[in-house]
PyMOL Python script that loads the backbone (N, CA, C, O; Angstrom):
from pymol import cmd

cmd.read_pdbstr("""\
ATOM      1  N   UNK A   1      -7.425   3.399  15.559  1.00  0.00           N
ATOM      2  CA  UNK A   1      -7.774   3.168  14.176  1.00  0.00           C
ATOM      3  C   UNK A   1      -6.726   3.841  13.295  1.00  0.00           C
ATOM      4  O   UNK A   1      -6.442   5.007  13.570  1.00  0.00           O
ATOM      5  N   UNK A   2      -6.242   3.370  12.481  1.00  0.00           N
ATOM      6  CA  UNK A   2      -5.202   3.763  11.299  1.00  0.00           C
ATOM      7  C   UNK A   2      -6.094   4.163  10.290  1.00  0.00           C
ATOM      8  O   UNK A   2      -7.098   3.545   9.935  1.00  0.00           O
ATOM      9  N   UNK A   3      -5.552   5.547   9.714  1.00  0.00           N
ATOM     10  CA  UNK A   3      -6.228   5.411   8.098  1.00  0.00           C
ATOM     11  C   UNK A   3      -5.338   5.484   7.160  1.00  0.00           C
ATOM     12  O   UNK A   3      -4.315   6.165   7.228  1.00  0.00           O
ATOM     13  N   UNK A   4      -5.667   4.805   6.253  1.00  0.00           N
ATOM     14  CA  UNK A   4      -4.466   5.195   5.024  1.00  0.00           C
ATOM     15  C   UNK A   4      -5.437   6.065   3.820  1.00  0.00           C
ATOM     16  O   UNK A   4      -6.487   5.593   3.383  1.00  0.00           O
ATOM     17  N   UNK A   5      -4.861   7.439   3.376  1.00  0.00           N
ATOM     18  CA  UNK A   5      -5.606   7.500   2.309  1.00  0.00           C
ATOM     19  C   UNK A   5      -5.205   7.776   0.983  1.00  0.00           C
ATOM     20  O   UNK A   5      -4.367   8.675   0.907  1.00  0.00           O
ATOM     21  N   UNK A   6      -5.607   7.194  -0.229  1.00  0.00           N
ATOM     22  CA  UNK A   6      -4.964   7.238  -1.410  1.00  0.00           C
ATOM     23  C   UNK A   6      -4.888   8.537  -1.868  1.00  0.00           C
ATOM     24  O   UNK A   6      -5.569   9.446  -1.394  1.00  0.00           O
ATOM     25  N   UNK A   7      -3.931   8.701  -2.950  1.00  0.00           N
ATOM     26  CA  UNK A   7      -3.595   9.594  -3.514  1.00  0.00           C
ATOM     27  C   UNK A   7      -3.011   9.689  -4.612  1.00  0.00           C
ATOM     28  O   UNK A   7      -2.466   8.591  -4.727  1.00  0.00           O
ATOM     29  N   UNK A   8      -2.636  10.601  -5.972  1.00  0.00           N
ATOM     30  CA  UNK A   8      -1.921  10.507  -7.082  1.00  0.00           C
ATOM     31  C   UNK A   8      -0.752  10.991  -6.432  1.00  0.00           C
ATOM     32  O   UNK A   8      -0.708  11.837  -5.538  1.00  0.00           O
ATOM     33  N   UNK A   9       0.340  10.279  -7.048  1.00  0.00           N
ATOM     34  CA  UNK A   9       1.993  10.787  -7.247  1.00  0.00           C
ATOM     35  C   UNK A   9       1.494  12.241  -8.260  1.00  0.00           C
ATOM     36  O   UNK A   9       0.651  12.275  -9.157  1.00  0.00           O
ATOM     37  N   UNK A  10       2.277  13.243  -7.775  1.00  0.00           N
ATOM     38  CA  UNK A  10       2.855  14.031  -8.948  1.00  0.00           C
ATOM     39  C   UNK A  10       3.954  14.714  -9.679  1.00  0.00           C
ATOM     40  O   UNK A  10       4.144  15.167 -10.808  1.00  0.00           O
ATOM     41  N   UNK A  11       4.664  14.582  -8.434  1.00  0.00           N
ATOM     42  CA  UNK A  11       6.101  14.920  -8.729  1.00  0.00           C
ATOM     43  C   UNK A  11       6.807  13.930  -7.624  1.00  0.00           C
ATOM     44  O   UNK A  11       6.125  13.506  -6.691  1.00  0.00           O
ATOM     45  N   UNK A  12       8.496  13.496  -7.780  1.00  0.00           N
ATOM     46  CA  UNK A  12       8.954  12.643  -7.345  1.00  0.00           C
ATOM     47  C   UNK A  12      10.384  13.356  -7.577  1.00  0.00           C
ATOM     48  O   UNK A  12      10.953  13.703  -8.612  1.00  0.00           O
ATOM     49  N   UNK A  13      10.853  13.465  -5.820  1.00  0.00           N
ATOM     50  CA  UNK A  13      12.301  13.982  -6.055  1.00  0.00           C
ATOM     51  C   UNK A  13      13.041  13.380  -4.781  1.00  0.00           C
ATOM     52  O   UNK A  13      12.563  12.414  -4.187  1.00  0.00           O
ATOM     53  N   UNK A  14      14.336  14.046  -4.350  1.00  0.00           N
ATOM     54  CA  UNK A  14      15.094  13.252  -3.333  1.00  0.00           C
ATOM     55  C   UNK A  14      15.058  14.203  -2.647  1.00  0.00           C
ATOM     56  O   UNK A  14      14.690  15.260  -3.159  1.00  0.00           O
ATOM     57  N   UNK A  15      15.476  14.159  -1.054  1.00  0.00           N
ATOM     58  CA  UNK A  15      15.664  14.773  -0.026  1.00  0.00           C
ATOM     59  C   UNK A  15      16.537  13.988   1.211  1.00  0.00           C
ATOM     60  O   UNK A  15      15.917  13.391   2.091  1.00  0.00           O
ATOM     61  N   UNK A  16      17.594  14.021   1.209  1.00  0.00           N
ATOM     62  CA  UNK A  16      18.854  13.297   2.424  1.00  0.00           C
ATOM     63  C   UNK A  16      18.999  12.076   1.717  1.00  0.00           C
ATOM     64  O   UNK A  16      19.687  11.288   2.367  1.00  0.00           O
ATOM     65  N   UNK A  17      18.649  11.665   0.735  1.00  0.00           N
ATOM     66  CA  UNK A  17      18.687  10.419   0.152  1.00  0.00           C
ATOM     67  C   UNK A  17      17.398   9.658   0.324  1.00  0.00           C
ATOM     68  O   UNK A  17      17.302   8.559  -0.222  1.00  0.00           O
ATOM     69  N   UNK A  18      16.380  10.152   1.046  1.00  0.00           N
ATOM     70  CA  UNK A  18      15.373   9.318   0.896  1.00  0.00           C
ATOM     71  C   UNK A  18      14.146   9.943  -0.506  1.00  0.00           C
ATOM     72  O   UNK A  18      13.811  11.112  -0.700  1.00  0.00           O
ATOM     73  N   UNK A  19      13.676   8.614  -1.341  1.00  0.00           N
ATOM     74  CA  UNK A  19      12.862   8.934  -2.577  1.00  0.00           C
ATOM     75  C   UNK A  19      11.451   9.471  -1.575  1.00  0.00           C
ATOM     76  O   UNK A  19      10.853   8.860  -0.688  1.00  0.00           O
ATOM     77  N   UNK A  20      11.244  10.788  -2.110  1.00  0.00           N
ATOM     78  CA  UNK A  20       9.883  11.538  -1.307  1.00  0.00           C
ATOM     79  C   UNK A  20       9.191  12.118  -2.713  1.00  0.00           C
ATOM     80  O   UNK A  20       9.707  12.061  -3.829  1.00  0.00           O
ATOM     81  N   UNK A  21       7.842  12.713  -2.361  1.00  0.00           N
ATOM     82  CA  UNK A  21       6.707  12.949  -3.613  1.00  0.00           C
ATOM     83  C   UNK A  21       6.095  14.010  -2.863  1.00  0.00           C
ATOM     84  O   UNK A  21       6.170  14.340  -1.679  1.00  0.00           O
ATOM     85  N   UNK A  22       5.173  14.670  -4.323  1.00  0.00           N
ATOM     86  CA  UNK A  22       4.286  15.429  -3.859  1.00  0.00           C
ATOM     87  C   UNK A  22       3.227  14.578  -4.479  1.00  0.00           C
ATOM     88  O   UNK A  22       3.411  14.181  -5.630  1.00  0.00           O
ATOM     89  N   UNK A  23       2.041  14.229  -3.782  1.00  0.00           N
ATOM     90  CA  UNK A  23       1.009  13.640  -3.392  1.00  0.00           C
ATOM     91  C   UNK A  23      -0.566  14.507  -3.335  1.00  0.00           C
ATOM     92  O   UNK A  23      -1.039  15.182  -2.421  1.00  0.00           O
ATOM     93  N   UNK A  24      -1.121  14.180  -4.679  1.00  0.00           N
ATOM     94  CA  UNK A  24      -2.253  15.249  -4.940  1.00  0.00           C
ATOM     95  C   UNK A  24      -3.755  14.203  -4.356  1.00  0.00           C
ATOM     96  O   UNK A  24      -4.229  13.258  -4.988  1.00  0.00           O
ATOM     97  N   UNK A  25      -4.321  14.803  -2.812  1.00  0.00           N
ATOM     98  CA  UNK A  25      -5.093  14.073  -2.609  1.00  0.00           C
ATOM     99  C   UNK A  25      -6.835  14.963  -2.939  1.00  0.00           C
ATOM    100  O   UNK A  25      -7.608  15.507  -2.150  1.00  0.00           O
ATOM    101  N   UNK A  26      -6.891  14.799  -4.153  1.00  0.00           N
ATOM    102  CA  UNK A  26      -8.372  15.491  -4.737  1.00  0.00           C
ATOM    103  C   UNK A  26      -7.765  16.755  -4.744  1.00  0.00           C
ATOM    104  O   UNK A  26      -8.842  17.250  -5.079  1.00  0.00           O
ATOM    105  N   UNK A  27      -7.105  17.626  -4.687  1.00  0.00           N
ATOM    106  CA  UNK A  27      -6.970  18.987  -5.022  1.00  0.00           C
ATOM    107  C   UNK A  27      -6.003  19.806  -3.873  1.00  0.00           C
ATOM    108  O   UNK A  27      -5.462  20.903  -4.010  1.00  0.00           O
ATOM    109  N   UNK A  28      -5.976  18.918  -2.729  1.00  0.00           N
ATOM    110  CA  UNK A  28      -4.935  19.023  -1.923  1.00  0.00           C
ATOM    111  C   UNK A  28      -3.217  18.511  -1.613  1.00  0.00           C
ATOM    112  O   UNK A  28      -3.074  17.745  -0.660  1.00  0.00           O
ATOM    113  N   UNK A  29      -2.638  18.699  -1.969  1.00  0.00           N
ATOM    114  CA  UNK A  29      -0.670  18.388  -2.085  1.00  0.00           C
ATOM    115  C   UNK A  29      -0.332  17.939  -1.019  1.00  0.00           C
ATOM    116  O   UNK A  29      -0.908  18.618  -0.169  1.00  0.00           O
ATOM    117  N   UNK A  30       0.061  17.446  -0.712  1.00  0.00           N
ATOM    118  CA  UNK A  30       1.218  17.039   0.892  1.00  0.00           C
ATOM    119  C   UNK A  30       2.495  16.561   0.024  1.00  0.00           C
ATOM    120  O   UNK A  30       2.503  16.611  -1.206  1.00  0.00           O
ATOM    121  N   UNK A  31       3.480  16.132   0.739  1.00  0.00           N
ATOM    122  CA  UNK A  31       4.637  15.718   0.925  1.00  0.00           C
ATOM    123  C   UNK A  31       4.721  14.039   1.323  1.00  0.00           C
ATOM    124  O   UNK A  31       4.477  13.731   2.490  1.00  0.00           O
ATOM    125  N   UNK A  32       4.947  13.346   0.684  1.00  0.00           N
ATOM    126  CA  UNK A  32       5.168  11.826   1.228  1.00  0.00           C
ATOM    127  C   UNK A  32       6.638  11.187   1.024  1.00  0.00           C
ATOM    128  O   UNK A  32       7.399  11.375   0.075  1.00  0.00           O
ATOM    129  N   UNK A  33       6.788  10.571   1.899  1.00  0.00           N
ATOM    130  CA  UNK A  33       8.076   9.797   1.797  1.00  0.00           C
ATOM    131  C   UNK A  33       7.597   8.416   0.619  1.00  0.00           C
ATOM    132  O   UNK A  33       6.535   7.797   0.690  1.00  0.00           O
ATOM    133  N   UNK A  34       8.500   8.226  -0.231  1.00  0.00           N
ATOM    134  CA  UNK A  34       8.147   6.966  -1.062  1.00  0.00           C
ATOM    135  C   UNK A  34       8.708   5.570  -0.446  1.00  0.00           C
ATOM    136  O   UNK A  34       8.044   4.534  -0.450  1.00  0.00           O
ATOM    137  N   UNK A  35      10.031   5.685   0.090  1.00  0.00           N
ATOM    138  CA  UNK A  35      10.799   4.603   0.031  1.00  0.00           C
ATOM    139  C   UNK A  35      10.164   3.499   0.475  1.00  0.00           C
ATOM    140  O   UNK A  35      10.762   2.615  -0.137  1.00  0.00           O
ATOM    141  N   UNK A  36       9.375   2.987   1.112  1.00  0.00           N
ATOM    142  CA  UNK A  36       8.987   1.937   0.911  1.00  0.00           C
ATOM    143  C   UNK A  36       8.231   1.440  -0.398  1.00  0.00           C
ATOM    144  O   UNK A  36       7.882   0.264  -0.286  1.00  0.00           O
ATOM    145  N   UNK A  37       7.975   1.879  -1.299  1.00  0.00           N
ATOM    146  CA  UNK A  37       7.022   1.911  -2.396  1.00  0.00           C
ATOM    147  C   UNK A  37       8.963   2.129  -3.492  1.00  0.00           C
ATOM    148  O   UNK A  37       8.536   2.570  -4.560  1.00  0.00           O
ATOM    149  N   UNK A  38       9.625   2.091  -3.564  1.00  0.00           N
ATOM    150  CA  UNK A  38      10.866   2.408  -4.224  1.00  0.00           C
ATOM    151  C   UNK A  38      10.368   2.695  -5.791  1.00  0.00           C
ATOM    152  O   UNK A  38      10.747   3.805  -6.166  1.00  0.00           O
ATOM    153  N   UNK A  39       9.616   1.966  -6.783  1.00  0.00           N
ATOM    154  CA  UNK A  39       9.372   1.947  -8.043  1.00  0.00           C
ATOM    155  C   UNK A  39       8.089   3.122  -8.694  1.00  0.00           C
ATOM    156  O   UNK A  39       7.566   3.325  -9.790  1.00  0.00           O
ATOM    157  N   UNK A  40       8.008   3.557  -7.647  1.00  0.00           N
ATOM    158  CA  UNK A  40       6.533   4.254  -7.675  1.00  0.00           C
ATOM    159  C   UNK A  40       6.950   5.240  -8.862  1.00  0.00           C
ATOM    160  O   UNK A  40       7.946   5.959  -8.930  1.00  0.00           O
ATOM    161  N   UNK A  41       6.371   5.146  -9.372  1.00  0.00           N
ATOM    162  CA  UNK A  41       6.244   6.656 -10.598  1.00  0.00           C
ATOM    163  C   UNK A  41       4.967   7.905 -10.623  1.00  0.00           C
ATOM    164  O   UNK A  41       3.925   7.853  -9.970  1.00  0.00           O
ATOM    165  N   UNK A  42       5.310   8.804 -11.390  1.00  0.00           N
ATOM    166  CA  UNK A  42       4.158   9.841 -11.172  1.00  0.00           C
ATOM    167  C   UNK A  42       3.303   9.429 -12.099  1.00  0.00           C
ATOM    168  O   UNK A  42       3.569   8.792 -13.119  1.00  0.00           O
ATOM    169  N   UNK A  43       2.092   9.869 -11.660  1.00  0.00           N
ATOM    170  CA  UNK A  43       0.954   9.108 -11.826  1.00  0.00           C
ATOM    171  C   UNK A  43       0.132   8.449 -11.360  1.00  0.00           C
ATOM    172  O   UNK A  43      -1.039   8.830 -11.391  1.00  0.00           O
ATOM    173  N   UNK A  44       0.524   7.147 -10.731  1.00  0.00           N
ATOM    174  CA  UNK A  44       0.576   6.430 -10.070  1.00  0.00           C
ATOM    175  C   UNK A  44      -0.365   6.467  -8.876  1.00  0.00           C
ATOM    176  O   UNK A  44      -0.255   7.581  -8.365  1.00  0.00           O
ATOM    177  N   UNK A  45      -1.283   5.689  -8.187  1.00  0.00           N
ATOM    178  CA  UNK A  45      -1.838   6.027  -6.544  1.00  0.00           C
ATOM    179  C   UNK A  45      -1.299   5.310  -5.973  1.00  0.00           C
ATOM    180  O   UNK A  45      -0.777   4.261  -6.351  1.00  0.00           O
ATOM    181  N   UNK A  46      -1.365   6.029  -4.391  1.00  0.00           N
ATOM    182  CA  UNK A  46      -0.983   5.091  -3.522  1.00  0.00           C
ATOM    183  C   UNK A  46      -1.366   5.403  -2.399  1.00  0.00           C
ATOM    184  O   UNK A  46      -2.023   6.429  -2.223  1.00  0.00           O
ATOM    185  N   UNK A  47      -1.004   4.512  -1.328  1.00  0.00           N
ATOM    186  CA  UNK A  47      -2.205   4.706   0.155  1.00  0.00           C
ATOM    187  C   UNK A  47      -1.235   5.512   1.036  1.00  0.00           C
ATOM    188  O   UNK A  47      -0.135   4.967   0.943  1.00  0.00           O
ATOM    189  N   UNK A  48      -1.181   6.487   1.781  1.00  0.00           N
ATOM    190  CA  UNK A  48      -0.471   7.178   2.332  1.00  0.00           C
ATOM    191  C   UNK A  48      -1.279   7.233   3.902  1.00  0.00           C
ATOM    192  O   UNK A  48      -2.456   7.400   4.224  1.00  0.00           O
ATOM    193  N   UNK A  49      -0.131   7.024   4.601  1.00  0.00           N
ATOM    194  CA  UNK A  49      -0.277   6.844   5.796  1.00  0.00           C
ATOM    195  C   UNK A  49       0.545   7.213   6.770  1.00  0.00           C
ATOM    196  O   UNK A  49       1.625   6.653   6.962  1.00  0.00           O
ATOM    197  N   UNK A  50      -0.087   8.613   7.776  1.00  0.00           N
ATOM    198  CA  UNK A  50       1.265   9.008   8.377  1.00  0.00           C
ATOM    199  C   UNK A  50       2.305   9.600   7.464  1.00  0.00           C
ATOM    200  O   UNK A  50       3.402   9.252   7.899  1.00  0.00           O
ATOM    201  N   UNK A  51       2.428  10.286   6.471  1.00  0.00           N
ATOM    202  CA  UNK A  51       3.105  10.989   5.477  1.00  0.00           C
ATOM    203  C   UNK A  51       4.414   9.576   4.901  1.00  0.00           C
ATOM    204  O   UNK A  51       5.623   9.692   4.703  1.00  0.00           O
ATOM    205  N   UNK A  52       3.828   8.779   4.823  1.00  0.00           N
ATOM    206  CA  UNK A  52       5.014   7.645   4.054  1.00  0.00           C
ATOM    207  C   UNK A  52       3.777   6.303   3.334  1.00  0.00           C
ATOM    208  O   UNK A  52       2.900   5.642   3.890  1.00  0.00           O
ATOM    209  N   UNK A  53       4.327   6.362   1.691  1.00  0.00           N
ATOM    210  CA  UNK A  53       3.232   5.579   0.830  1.00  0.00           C
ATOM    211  C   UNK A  53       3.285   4.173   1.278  1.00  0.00           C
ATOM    212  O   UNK A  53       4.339   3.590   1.023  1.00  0.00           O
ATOM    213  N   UNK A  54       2.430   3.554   1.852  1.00  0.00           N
ATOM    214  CA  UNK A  54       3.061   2.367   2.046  1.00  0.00           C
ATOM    215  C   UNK A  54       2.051   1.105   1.184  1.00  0.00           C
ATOM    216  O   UNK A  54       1.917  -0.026   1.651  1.00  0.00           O
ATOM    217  N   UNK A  55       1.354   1.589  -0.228  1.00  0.00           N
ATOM    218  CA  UNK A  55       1.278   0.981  -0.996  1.00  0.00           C
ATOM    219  C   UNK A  55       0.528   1.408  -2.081  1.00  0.00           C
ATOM    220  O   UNK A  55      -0.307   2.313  -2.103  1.00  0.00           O
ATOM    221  N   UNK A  56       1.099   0.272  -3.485  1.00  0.00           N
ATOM    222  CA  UNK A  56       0.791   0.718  -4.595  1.00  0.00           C
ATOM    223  C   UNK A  56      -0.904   0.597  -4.796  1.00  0.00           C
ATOM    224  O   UNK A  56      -1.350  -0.426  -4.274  1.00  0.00           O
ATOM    225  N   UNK A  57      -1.618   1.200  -5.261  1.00  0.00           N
ATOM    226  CA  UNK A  57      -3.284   0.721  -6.255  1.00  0.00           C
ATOM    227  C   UNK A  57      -3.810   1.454  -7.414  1.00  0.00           C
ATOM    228  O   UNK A  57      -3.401   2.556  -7.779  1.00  0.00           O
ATOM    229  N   UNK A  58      -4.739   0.775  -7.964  1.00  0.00           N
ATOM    230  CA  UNK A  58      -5.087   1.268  -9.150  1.00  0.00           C
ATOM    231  C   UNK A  58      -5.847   2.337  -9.301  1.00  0.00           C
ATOM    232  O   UNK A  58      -6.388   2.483  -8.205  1.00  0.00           O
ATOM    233  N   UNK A  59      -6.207   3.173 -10.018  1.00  0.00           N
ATOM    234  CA  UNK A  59      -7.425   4.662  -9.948  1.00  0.00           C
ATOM    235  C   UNK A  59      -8.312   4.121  -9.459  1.00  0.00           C
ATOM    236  O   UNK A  59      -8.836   4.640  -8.473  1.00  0.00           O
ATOM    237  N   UNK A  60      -8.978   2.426 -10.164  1.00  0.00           N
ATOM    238  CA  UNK A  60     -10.296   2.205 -10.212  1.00  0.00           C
ATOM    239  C   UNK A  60     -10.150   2.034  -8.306  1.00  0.00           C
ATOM    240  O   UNK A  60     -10.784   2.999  -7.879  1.00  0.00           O
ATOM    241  N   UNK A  61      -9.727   1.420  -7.382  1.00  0.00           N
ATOM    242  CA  UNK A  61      -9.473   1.441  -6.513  1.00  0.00           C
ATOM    243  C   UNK A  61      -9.300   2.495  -5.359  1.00  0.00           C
ATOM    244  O   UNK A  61      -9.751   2.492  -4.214  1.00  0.00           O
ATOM    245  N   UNK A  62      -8.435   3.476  -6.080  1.00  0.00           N
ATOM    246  CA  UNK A  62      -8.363   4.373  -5.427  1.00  0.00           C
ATOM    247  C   UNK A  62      -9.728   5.392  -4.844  1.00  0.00           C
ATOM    248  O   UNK A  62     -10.244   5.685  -3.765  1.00  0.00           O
ATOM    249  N   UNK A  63      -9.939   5.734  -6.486  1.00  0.00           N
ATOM    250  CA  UNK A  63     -11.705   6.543  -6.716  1.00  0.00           C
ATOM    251  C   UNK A  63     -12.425   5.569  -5.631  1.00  0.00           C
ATOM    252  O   UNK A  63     -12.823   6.176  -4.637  1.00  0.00           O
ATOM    253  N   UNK A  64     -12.669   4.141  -5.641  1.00  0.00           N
ATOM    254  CA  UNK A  64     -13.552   3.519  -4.546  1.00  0.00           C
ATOM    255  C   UNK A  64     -13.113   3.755  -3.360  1.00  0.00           C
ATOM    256  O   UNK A  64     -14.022   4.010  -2.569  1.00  0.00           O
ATOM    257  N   UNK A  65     -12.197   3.769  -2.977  1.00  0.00           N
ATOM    258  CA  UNK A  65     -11.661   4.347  -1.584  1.00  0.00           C
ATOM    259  C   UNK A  65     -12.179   5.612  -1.149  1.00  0.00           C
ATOM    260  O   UNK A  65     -12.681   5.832  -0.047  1.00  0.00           O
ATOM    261  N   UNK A  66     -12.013   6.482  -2.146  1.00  0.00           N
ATOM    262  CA  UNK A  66     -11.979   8.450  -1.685  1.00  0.00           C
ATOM    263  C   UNK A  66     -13.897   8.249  -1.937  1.00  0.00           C
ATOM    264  O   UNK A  66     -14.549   8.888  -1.112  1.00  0.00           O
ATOM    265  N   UNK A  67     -14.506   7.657  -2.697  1.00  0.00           N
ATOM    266  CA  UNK A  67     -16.106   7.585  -2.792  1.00  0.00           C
ATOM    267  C   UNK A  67     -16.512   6.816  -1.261  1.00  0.00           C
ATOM    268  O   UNK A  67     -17.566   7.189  -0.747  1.00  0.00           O
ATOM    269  N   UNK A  68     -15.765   5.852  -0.602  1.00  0.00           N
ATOM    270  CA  UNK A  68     -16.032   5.492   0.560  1.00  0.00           C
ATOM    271  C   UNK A  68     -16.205   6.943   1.726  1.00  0.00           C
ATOM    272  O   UNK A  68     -17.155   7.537   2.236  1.00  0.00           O
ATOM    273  N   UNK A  69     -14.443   7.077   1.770  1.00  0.00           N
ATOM    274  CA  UNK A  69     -14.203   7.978   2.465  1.00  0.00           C
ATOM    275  C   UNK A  69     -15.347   9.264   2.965  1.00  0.00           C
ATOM    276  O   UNK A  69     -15.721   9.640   4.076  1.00  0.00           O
ATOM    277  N   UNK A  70     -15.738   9.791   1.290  1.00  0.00           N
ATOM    278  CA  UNK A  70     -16.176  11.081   1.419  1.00  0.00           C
ATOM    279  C   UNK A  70     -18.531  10.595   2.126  1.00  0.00           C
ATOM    280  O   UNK A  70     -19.384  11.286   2.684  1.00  0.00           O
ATOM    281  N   UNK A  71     -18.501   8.611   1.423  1.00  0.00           N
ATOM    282  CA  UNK A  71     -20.126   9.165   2.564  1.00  0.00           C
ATOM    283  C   UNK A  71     -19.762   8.783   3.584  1.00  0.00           C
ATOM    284  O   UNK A  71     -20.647   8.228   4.234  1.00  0.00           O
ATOM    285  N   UNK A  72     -18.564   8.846   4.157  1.00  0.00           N
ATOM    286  CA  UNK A  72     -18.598   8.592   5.887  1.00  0.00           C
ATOM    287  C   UNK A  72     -18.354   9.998   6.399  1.00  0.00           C
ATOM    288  O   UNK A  72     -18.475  10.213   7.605  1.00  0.00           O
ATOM    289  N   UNK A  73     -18.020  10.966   5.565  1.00  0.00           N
ATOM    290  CA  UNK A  73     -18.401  12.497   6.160  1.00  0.00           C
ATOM    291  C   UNK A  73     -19.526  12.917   5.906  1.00  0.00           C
ATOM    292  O   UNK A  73     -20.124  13.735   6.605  1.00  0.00           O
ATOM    293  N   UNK A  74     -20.064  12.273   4.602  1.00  0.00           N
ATOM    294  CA  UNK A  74     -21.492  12.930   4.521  1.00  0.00           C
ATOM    295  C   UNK A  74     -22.414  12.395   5.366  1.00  0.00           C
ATOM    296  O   UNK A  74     -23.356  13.006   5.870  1.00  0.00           O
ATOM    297  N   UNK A  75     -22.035  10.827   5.572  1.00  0.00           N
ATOM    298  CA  UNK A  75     -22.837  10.506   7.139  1.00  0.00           C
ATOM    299  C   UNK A  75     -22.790  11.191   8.384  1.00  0.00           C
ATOM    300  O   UNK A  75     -23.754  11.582   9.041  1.00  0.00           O
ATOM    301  N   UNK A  76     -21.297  11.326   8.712  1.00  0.00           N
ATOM    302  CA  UNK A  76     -21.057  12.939   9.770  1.00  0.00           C
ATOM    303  C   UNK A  76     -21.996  14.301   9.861  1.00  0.00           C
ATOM    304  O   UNK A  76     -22.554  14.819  10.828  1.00  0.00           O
ATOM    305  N   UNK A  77     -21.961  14.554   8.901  1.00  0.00           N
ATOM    306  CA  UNK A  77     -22.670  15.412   8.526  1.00  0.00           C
ATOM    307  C   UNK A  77     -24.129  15.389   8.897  1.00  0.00           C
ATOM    308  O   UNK A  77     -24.706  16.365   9.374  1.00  0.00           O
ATOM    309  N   UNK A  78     -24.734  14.151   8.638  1.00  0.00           N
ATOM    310  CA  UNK A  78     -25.803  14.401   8.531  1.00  0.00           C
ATOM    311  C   UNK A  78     -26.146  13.894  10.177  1.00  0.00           C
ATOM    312  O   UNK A  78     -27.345  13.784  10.435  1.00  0.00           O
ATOM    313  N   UNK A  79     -25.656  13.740  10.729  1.00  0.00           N
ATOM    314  CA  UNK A  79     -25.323  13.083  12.157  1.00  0.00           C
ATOM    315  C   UNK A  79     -25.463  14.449  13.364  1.00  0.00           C
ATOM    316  O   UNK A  79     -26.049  14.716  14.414  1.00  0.00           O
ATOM    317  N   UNK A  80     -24.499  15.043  12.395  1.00  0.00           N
ATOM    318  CA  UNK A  80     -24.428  16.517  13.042  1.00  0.00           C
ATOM    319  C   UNK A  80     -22.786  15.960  13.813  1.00  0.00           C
ATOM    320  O   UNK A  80     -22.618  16.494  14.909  1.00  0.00           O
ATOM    321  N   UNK A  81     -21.942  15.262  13.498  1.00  0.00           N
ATOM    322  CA  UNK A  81     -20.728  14.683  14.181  1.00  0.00           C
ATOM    323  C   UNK A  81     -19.695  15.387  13.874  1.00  0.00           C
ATOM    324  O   UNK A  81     -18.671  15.207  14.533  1.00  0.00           O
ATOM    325  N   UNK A  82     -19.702  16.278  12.891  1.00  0.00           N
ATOM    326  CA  UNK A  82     -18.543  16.966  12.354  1.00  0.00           C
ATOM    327  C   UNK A  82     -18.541  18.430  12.614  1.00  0.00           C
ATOM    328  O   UNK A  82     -17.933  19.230  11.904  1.00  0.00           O
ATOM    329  N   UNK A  83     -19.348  18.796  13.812  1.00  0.00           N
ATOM    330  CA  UNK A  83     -19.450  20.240  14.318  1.00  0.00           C
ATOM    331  C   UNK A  83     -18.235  20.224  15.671  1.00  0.00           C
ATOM    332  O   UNK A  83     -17.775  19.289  16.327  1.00  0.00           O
ATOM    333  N   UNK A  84     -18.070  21.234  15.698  1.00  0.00           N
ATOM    334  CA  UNK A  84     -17.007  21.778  16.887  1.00  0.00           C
ATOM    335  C   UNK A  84     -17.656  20.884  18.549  1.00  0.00           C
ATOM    336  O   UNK A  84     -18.708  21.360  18.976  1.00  0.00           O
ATOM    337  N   UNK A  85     -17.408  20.402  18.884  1.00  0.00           N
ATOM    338  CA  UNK A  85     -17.757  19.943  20.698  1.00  0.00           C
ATOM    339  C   UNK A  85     -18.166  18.892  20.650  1.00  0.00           C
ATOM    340  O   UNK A  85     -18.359  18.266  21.692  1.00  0.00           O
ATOM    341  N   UNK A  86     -18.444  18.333  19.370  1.00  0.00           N
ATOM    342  CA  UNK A  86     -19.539  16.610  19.652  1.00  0.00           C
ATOM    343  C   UNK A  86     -18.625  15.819  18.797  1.00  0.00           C
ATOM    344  O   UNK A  86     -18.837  14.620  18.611  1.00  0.00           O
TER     345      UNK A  86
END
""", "prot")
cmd.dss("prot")
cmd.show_as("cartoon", "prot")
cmd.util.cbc("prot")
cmd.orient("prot")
């Protein structure tokens, strides 16, 4: 299973020549490679996968994504699936 998960651009700089970002996912930063996404600006969401954006979407989109995301942990959760051994 692949996941991609969205995120805001927030800063956008170069590194060896490839266009890379810092990537604010709810309150957490990573590092993403842009270049496939080349036009991307800060601001901006996008689906990050494997630390490289490999596409553009809108907030309203995005927010539905991370509202997906977060009741399939709260389903975990309530499962008891997200403890250490199971």
């Amino acid at each position: 299973m692949c996941l991609g998960v969205p995120g805001k651009i927030v800063e956008i700089y170069e590194v060896a020549g490839l266009k890379m970002g810092k990537v604010d996912f709810g309150g957490v930063t990573r590092e993403a490679c842009l270049a496939y996404i080349p036009d991307a600006q800060i601001g901006e969401y996008t689906v990050i996968h494997v630390g490289f954006a490999i596409s553009r979407l809108s907030e309203a989109e995005a927010q539905e994504s991370l509202a997906a995301l977060q009741e399939i942990v709260n389903i975990e959760e309530e499962l008891g699936l997200n403890q250490e051994g199971t």
